[in-house]
MIPA-367791 format. One record per residue (C-alpha): residue number from 1; y, x, z; residue in one letter. Coordinates in steps of 0.2 Angstrom, whole numbers, always signed. Layout:
+-----+-------+-------+-------+-----+
:   n :    py :    px :    pz : res :
+-----+-------+-------+-------+-----+
: NUM :     Y :     X :     Z :   a :
...
+-----+-------+-------+-------+-----+
This chain:
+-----+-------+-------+-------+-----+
:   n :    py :    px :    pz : res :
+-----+-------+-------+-------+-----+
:   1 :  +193 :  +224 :  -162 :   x :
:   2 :  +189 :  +240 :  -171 :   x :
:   3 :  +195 :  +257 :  -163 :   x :
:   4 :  +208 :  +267 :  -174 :   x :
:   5 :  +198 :  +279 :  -185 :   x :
:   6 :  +194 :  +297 :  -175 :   x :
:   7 :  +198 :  +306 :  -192 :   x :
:   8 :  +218 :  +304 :  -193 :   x :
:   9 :  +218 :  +318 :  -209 :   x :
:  10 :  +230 :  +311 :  -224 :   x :
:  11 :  +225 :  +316 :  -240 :   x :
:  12 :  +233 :  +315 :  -255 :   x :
:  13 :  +223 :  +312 :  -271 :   x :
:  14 :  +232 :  +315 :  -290 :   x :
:  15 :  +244 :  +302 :  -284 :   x :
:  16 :  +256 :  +297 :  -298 :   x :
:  17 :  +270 :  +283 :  -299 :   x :
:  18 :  +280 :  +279 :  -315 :   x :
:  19 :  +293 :  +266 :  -315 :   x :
:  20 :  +298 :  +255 :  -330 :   x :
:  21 :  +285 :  +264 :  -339 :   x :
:  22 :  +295 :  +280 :  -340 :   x :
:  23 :  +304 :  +285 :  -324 :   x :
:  24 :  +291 :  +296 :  -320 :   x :
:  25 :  +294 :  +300 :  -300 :   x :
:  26 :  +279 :  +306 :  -292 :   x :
:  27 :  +267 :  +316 :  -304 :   x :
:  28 :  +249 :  +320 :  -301 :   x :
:  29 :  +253 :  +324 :  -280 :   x :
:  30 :  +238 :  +330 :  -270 :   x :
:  31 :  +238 :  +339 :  -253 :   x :
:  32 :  +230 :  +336 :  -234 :   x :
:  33 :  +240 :  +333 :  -219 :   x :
:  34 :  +225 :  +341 :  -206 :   x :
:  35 :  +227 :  +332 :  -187 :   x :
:  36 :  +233 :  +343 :  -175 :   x :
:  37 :  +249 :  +350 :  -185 :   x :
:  38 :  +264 :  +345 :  -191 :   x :
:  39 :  +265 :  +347 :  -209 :   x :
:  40 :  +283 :  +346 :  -218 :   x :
:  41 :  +287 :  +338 :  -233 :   x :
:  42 :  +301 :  +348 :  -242 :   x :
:  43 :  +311 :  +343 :  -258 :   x :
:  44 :  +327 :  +341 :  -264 :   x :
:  45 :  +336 :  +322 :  -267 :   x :
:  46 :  +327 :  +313 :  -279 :   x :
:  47 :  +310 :  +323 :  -280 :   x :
:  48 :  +300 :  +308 :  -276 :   x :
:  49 :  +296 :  +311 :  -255 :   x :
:  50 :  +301 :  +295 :  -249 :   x :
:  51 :  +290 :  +285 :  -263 :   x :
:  52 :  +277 :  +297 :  -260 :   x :
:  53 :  +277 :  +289 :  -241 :   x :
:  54 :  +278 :  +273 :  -246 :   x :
:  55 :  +263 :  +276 :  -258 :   x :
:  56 :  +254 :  +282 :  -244 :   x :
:  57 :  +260 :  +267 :  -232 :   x :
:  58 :  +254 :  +256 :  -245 :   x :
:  59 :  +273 :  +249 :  -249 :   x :
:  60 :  +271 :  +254 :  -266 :   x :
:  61 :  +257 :  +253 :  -279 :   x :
:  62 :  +253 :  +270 :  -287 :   x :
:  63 :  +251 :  +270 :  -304 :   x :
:  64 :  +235 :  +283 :  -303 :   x :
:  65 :  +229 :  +294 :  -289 :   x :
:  66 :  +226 :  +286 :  -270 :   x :
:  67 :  +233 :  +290 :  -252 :   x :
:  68 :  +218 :  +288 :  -240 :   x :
:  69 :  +223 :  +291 :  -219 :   x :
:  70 :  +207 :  +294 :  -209 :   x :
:  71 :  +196 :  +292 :  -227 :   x :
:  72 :  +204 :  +272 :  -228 :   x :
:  73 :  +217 :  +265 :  -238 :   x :
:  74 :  +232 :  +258 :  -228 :   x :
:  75 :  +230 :  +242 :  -232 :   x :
:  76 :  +211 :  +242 :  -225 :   x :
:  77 :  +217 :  +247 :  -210 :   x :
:  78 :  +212 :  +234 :  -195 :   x :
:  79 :  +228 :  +235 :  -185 :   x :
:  80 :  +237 :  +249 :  -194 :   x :
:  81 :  +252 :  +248 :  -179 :   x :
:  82 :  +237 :  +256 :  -168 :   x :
:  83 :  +233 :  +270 :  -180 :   x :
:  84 :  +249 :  +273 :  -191 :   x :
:  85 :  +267 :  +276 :  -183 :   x :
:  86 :  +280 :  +274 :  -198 :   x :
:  87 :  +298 :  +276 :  -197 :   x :
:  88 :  +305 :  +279 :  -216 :   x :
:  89 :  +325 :  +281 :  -218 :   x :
:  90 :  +329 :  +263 :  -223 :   x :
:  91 :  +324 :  +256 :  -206 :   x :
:  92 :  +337 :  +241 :  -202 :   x :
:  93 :  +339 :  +233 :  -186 :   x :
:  94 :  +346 :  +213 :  -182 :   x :
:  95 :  +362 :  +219 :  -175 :   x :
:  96 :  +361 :  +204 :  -163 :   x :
:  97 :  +348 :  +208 :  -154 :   x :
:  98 :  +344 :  +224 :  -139 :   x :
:  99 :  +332 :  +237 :  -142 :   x :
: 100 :  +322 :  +231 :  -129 :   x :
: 101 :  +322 :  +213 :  -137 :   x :
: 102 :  +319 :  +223 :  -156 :   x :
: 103 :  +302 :  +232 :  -147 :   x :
: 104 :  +296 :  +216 :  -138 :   x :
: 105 :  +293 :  +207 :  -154 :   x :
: 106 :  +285 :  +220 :  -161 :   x :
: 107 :  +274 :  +220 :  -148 :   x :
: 108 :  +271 :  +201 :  -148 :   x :
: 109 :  +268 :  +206 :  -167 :   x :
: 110 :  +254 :  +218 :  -165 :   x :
: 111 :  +247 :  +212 :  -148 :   x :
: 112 :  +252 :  +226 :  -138 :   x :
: 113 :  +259 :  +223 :  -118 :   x :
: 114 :  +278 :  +219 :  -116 :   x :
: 115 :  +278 :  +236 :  -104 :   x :
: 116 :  +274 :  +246 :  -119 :   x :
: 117 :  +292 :  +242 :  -125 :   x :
: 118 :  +301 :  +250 :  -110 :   x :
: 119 :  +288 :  +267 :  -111 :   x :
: 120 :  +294 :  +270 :  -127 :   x :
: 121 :  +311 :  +268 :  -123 :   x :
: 122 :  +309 :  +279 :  -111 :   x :
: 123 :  +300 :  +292 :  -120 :   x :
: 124 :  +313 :  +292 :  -135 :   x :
: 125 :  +329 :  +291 :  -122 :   x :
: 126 :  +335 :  +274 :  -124 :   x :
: 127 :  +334 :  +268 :  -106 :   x :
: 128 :  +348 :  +267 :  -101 :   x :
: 129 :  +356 :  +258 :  -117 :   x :
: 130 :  +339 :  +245 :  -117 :   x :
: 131 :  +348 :  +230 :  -115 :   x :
: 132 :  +364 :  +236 :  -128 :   x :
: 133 :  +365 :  +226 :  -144 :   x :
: 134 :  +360 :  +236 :  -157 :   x :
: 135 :  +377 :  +233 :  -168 :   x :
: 136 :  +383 :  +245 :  -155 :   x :
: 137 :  +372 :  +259 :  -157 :   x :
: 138 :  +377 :  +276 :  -167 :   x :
: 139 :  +368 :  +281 :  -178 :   x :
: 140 :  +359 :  +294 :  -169 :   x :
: 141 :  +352 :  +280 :  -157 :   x :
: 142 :  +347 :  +270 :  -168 :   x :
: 143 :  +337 :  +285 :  -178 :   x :
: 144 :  +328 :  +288 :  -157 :   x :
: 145 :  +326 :  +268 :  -160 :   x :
: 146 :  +314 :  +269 :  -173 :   x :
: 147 :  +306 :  +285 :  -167 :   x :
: 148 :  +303 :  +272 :  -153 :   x :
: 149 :  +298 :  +258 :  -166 :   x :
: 150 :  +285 :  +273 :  -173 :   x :
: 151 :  +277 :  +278 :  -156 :   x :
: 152 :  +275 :  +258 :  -149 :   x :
: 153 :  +257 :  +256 :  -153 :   x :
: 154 :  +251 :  +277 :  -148 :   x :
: 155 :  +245 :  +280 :  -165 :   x :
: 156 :  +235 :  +294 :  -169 :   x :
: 157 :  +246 :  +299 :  -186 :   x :
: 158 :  +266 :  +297 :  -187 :   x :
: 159 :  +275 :  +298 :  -203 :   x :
: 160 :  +293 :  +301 :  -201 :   x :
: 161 :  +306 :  +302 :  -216 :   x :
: 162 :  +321 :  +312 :  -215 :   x :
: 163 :  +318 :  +307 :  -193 :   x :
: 164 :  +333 :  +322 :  -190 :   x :
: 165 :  +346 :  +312 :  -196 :   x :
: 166 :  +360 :  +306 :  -186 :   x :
: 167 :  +356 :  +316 :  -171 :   x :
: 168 :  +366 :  +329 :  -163 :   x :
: 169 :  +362 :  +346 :  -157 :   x :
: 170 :  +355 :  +343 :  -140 :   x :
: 171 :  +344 :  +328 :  -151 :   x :
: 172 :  +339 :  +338 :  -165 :   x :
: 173 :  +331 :  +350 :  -150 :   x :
: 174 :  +325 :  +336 :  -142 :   x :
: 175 :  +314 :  +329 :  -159 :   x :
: 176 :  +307 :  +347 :  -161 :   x :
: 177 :  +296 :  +346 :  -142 :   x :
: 178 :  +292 :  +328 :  -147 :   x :
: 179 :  +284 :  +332 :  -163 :   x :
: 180 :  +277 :  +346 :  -154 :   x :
: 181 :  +268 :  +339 :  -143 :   x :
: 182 :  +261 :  +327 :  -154 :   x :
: 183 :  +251 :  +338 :  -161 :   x :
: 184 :  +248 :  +348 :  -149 :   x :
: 185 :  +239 :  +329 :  -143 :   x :
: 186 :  +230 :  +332 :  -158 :   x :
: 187 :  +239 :  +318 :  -169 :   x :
: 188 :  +242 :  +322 :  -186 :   x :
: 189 :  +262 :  +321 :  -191 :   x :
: 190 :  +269 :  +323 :  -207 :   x :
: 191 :  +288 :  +324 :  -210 :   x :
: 192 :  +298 :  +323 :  -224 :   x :
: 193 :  +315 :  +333 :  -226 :   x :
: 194 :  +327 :  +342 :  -236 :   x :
: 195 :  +333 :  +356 :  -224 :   x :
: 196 :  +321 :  +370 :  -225 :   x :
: 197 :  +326 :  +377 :  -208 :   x :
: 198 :  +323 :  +363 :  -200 :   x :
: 199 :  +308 :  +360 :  -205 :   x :
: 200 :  +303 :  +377 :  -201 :   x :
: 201 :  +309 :  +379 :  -184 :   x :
: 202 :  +294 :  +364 :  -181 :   x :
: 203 :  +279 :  +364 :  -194 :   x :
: 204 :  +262 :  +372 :  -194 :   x :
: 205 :  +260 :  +367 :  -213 :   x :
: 206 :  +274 :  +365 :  -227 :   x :
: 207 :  +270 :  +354 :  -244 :   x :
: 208 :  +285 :  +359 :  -256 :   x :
: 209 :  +291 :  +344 :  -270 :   x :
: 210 :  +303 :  +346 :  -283 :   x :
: 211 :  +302 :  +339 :  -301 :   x :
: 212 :  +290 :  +323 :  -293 :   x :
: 213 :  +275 :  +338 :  -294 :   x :
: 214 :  +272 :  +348 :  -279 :   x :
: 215 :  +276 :  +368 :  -283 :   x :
: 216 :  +269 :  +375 :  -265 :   x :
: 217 :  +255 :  +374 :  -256 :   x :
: 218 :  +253 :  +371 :  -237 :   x :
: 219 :  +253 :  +387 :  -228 :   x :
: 220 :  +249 :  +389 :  -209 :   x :
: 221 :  +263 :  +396 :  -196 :   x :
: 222 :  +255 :  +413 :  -195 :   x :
: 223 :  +253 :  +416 :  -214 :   x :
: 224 :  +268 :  +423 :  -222 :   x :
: 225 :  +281 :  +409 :  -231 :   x :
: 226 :  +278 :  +405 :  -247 :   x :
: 227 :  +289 :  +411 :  -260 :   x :
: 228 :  +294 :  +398 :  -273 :   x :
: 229 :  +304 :  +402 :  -289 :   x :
: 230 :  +323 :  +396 :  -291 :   x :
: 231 :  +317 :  +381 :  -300 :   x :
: 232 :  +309 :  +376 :  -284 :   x :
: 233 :  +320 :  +378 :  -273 :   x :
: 234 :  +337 :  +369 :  -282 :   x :
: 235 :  +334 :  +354 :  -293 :   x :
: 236 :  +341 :  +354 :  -312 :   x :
: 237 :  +358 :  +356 :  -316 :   x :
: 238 :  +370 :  +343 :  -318 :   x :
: 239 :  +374 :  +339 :  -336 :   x :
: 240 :  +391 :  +329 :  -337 :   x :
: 241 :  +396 :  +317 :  -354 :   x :
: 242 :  +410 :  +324 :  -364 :   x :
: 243 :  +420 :  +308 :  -358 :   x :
: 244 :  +416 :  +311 :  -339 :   x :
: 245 :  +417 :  +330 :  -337 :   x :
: 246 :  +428 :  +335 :  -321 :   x :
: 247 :  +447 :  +341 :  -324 :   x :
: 248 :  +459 :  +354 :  -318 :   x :
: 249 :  +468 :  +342 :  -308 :   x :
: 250 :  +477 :  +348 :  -291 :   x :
: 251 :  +466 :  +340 :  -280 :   x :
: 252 :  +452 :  +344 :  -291 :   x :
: 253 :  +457 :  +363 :  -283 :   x :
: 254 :  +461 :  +358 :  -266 :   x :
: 255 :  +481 :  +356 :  -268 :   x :
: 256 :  +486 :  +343 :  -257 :   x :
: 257 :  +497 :  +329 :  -266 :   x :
: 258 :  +513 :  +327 :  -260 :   x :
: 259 :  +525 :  +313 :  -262 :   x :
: 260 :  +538 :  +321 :  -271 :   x :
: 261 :  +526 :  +329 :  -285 :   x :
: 262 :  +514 :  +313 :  -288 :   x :
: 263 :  +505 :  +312 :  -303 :   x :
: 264 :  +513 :  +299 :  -315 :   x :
: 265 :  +506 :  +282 :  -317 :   x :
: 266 :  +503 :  +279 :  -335 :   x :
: 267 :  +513 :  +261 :  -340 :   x :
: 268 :  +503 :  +248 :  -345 :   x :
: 269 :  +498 :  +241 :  -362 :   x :
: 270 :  +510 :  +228 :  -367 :   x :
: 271 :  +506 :  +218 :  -384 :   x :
: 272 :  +514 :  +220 :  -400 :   x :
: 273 :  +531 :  +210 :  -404 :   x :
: 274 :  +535 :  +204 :  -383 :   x :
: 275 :  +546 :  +212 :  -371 :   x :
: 276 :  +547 :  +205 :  -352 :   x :
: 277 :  +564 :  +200 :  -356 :   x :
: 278 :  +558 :  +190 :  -371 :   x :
: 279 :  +548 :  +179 :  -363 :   x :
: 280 :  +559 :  +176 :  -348 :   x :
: 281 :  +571 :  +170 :  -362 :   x :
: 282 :  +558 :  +156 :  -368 :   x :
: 283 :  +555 :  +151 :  -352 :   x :
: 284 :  +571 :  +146 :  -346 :   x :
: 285 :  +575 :  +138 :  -363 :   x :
: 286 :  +559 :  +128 :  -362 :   x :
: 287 :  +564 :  +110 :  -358 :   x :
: 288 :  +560 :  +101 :  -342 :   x :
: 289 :  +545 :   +92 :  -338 :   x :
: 290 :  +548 :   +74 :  -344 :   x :
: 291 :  +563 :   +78 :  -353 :   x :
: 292 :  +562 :   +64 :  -370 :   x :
: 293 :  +562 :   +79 :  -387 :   x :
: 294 :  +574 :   +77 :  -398 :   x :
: 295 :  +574 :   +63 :  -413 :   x :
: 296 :  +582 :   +52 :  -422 :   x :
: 297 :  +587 :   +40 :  -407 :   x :
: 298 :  +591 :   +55 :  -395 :   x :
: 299 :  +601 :   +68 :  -405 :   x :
: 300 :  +601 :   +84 :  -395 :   x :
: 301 :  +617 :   +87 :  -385 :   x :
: 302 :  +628 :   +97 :  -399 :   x :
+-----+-------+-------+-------+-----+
């Protein structure tokens, strides 16, 4: 078996996606995650930072460009669990099964030692909940889980998207001096985001996305922040169809509905020429189910 790469630096190279041959979502990327720092990945919704981590995990094919990690693509990676620690925002668990249980077969996976399964959990803060099933897990323990799912095989660079979510106070504290120390280990981390001050309570290096195209540069802790313009830092405005555009209504405005001042239903459409009361009238003078119809023979009763 061949040892993870020493080289853990993730760079970025004119990377490019389109979908469907015009949803252009990641546009001519380039920057460098350097080992030894945590580097955050800012944009707003839909500015292309999660495909841009798959693209660089190999789970999607870029149209142009390439994502190398430790000068290899991750698909030529020997055993990528030993030299890539991913945990993106769609991670899903067999609700079934413990944590402990969810970790060991990832270790039987990967060839790593079952004890491995009960460090992490350790690490991340799941000891105590090991041997819960994970359908009963909040959300913020099962964000820890995949932190834990990340760190199983000690990899030398960790990629984590949106990792803040879920957790609480005391957690969000807690992820800071993880990610902290991982870099201080000299593993390179990169982590993707939408809160700027979170991001900069933790990262050495910040690469700003909006638009798919990158509009800031890294910078470095002890340089001054970089300024970005307004088109930056908020996406587009929101153009609404003539047909869908919000109304004044009461609860539009935050006016409670009460019950004695409900809005109207409208009645519904009815068709031309019937009335309810109509078609009750031909039901009941419909005759009965194997009643003979009137003829010659069987006059109707007069």
């Amino acid at each position: 078996m061949t040892e993870a790469p020493l080289d853990g630096r993730i760079v970025v190279d004119n990377l490019t996606k389109v979908f469907r041959g015009k949803i252009r979502a990641v546009d001519r990327l380039s920057f460098t995650v350097e080992p030894g720092s945590v580097t955050g990945f800012l944009g707003p919704n839909g500015a292309g930072k999660t495909t841009t981590l798959r693209m660089v995990l190999g789970l999607v094919h870029p149209t142009a460009g390439q994502a190398t990690i430790g000068g290899l693509p991750y698909h030529r990676l020997h055993n990528p669990t030993l030299v890539v620690g991913a945990a993106l925002e769609s991670a899903s668990f067999h609700p079934a099964r413990t944590a402990r249980n969810h970790l060991r077969i990832l270790c039987t996976v990967a060839g790593l030692p079952m004890a491995r399964a009960d460090e992490v959990l350790e690490l991340v803060g799941l000891r105590d909940a090991a041997r819960r099933k994970v359908r009963g897990y909040s959300m913020g323990m099962r964000q820890r889980l995949s932190l834990a799912a990340a760190l199983l095989g000690d990899p030398r660079v960790i990629v984590l998207d949106e990792p803040a979510n879920g957790l609480d106070p005391e957690g969000i504290r807690w992820l800071r001096g993880l990610l902290r120390r991982l870099a201080d280990q000299g593993r390179t981390v990169l982590v993707s985001s939408h809160q700027l001050a979170e991001v900069e309570a933790v990262a050495d290096r910040v690469v700003i996305l909006n638009r798919s195209a990158s509009c800031g540069r890294a910078r470095s802790r002890s340089s001054p922040p970089v300024r970005t313009s307004s088109s930056c830092a908020l996406p587009h405005p929101i153009r609404w169809p003539r047909r869908c555009r919000p109304t004044a209504a009461p609860w539009a405005a935050g006016v409670a509905r009460s019950a004695s001042r409900s809005v109207p239903r409208r009645p519904r459409h009815r068709k031309r020429g019937r009335s309810p009361r109509a078609g009750r009238c031909r039901r009941a003078a419909a005759p009965r189910r194997g009643a003979r119809p009137p003829g010659p023979l069987h006059p109707a009763a007069g």
